[in-house]
N, C-alpha and C positions, 0 to 999 in steps of 0.2 A: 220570859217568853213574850213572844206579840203574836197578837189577830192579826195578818196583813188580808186574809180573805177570805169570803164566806161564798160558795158557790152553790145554787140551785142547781145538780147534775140530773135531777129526774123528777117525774110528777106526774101521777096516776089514780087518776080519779075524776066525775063528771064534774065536783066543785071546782074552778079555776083558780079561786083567790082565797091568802091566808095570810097568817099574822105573824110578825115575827119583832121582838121587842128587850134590850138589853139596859141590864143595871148594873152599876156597881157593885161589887159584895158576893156573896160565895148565895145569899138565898135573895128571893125575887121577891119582895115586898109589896108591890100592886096586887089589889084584887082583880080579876077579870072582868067585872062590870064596874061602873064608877070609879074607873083609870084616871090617875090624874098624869097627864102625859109630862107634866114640870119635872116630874120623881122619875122619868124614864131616862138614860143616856141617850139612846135611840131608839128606831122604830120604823118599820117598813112594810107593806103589802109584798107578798110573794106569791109567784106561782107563773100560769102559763097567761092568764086572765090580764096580772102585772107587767106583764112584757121581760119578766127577770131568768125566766129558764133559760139555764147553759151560761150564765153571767154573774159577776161577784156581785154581791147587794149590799156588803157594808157599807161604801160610800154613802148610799140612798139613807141605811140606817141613820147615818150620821145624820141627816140632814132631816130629821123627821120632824114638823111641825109643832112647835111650842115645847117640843125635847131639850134636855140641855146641848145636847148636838155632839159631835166631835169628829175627827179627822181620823182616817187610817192609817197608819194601825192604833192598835188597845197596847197599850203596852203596862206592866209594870204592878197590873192589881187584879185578885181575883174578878170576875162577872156572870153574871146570873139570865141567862137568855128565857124566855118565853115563849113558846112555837103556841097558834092556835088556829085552826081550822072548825068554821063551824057549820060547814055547810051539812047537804042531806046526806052526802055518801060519805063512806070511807076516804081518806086521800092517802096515798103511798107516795114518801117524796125521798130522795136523798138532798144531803147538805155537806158538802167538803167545807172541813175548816183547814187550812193552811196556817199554821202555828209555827215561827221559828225563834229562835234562842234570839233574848235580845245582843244588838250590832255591840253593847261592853261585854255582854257573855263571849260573845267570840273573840273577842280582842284577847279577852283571860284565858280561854282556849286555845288560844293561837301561841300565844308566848308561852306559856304550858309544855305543850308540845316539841314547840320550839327546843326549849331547856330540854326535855327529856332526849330528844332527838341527838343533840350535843351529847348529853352524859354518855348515850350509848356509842359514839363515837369516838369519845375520848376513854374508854373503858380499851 
């Protein structure tokens, strides 16, 4: 499967800005205070505050300061995301992820199908 997009679709709450921060690996091994941002993939500011409501913010992730960085999509290995908001209120936010099979999975799917399609033809 691949990350191709992460999208802020809402966000509700007086706090404007929040955290948002991806590892390799199935658990997320930074502490929340004395973050060393080297050990993060990426890392991004969200919200209404961010300028990112209603827009994908993986790219940004990618590009996070002293992160190892990387290009969209994720393809190929588990990852470990981080959400944090610390302000005074509550925040209610949604996040679409758009996840598709990776472009070899569909090639295998495709000729799969293909064949099956034939047999029932030739049946």
């Amino acid at each position: 499967m691949t990350l191709n997009h992460i999208v802020l679709k809402s966000w509700q709450g007086t706090d404007q800005i929040g955290f948002i921060a991806v590892q390799t690996g199935s658990i997320f091994t930074e502490p929340p205070t004395g973050t060393n941002v080297a050990n993060l993939l990426g890392y991004t500011h969200i919200g209404p505050g961010a300028g990112n409501l209603g827009s994908d913010f993986l790219p940004e992730m990618g590009q996070g300061s002293g992160a190892i960085g990387f290009t969209p999509p994720l393809t190929g290995e588990d990852y470990a995301f981080w959400i944090q908001q610390t302000g005074p209120s509550p925040v209610t936010y949604q996040l679409d992820f758009q996840v598709l099979p990776e472009p070899a999975t569909l090639t295998v799917l495709s000729a799969g199908l293909a064949v099956l399609a034939r047999k029932r033809r030739l049946r």
